[in-house]
Backbone as CSV, one residue per row, in Angstrom:
resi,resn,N_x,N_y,N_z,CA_x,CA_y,CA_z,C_x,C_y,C_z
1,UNK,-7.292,29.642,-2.424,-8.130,28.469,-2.519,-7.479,27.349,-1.713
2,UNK,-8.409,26.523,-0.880,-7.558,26.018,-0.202,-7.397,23.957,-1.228
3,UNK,-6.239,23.495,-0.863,-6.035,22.444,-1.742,-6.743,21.422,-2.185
4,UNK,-7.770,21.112,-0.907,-8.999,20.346,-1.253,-9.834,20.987,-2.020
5,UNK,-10.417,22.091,-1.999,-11.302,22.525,-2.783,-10.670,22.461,-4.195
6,UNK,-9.061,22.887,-4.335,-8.575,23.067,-5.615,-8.647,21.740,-6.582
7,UNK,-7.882,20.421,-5.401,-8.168,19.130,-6.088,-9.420,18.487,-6.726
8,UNK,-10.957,19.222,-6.199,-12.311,18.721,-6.358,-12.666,19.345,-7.788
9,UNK,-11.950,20.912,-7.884,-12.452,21.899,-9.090,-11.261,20.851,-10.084
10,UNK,-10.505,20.453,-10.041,-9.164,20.139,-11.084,-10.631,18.687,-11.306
11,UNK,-11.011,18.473,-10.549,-11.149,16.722,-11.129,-12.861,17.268,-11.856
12,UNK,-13.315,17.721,-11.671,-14.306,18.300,-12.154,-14.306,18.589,-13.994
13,UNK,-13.324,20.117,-13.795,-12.901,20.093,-15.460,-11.959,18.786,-16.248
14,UNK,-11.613,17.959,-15.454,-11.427,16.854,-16.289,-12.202,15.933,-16.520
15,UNK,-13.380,15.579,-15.492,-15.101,15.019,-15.955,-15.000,15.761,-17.329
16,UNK,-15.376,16.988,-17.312,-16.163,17.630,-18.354,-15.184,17.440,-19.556
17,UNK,-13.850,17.532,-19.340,-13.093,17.433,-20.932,-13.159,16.038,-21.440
18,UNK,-12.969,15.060,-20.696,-13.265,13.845,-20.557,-14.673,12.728,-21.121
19,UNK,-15.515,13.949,-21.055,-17.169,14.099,-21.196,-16.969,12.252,-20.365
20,UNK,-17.059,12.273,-19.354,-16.961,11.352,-17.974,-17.715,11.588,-16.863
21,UNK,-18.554,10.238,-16.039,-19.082,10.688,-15.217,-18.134,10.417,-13.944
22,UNK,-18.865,10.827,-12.943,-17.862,10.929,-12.066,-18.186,8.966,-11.112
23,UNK,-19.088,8.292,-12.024,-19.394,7.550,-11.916,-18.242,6.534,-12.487
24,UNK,-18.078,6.582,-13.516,-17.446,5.923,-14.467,-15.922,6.290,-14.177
25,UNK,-15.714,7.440,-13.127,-14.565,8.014,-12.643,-14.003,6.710,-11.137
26,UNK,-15.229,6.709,-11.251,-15.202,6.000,-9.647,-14.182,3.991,-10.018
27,UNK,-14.973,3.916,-11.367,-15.068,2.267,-11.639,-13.181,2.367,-12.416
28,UNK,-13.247,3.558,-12.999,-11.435,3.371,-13.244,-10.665,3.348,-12.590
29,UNK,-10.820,4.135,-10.929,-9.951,4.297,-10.676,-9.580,3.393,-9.092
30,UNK,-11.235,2.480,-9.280,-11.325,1.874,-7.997,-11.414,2.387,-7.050
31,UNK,-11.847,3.652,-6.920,-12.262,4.232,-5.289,-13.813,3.935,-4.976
32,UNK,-13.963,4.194,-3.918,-15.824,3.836,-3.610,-16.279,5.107,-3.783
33,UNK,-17.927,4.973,-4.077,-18.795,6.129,-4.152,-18.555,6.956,-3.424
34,UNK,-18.268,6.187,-1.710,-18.228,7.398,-0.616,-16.872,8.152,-0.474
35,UNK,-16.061,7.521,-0.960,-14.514,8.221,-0.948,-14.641,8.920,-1.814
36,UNK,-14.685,9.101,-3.242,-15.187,10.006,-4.267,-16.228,10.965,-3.529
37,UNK,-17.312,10.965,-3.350,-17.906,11.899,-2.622,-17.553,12.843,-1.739
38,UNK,-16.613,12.041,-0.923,-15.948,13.289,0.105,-14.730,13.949,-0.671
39,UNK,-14.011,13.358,-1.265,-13.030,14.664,-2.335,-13.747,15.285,-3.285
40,UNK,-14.888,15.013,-3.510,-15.395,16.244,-4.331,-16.190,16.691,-3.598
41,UNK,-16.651,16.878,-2.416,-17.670,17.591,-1.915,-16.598,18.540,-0.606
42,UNK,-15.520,18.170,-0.568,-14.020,18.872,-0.089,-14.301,18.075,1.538
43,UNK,-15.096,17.292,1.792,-15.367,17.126,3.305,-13.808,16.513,3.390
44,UNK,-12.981,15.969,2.852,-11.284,15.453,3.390,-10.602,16.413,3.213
45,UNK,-10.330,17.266,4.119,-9.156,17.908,4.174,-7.666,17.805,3.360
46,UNK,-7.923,16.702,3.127,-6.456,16.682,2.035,-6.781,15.018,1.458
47,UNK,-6.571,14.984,0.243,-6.693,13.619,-0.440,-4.828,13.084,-0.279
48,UNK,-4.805,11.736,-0.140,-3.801,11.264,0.381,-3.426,10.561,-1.075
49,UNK,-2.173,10.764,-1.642,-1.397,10.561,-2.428,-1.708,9.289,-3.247
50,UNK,-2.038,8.500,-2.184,-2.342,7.252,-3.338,-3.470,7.361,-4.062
51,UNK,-4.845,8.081,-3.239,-5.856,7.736,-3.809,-5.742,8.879,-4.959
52,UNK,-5.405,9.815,-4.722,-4.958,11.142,-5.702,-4.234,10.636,-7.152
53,UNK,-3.258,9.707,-7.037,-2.857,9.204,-8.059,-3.727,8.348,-8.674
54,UNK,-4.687,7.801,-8.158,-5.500,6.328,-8.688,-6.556,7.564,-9.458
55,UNK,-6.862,8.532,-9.148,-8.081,9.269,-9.658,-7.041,9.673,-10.887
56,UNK,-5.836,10.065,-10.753,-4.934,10.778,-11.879,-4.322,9.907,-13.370
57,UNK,-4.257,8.485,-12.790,-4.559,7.341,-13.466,-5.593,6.824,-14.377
58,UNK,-6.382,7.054,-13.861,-8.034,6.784,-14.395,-8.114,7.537,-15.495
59,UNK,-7.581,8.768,-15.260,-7.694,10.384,-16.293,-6.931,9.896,-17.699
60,UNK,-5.774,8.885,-17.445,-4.480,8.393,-18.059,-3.678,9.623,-18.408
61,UNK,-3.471,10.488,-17.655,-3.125,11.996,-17.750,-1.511,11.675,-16.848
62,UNK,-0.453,12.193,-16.590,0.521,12.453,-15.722,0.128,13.417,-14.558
63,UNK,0.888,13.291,-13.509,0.649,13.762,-12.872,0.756,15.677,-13.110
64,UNK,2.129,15.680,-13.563,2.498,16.886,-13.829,0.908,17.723,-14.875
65,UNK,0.369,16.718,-15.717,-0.913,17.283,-16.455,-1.579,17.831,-15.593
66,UNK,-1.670,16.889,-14.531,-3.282,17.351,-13.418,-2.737,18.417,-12.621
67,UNK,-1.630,18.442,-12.322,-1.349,19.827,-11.660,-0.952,20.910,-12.438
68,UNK,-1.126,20.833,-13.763,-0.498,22.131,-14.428,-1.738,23.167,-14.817
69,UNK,-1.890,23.405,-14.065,-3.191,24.410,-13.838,-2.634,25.509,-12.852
70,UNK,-3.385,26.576,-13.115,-3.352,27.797,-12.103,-3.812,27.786,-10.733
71,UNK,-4.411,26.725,-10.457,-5.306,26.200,-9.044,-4.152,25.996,-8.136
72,UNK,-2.874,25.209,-8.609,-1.850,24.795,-7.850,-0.919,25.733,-7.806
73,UNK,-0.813,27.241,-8.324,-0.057,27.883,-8.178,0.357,28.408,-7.078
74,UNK,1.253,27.930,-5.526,1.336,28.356,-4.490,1.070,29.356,-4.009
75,UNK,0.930,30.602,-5.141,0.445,31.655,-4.281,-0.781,31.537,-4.120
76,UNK,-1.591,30.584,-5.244,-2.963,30.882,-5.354,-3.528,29.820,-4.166
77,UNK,-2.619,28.671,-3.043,-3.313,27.741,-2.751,-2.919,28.192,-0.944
78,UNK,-4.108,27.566,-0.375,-4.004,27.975,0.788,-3.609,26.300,1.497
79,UNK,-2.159,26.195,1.998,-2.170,24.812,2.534,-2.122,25.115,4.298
80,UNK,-3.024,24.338,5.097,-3.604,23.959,6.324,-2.026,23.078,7.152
């Protein structure tokens, strides 16, 4: 899986555990509609650290939370 797609599926099941829209995702974490749009629709090739943390923030989760999933497991991720 490659890392963008993995980062879009990770922020996804945390909408849903969250029961969050990706709206209300947008207003916590201060990104715009259209920047949100392109990391979940994978059109950015790689989300850049800050904004990655501001979405991981919003979650009030650690970082280590949002990556402790099987998505990030290096064998499982394809990095470009």
């Amino acid at each position: 899986m490659k890392l963008n797609v993995a980062i879009s599926s990770r922020i996804r099941e945390l909408l849903i555990q969250n029961n969050m829209s990706q709206y209300k995702l947008e207003q916590l974490s201060g990104l715009t509609h259209n920047t949100m749009l392109c990391i979940m629709s994978g059109r950015y090739q790689s989300c850049n650290l800050k904004t990655l943390l501001k979405i991981i923030n919003a979650f009030n989760i650690s970082v280590s939370d949002f990556f402790a999933c099987d998505k990030f497991n290096l064998e499982n991720l394809i990095i470009d």
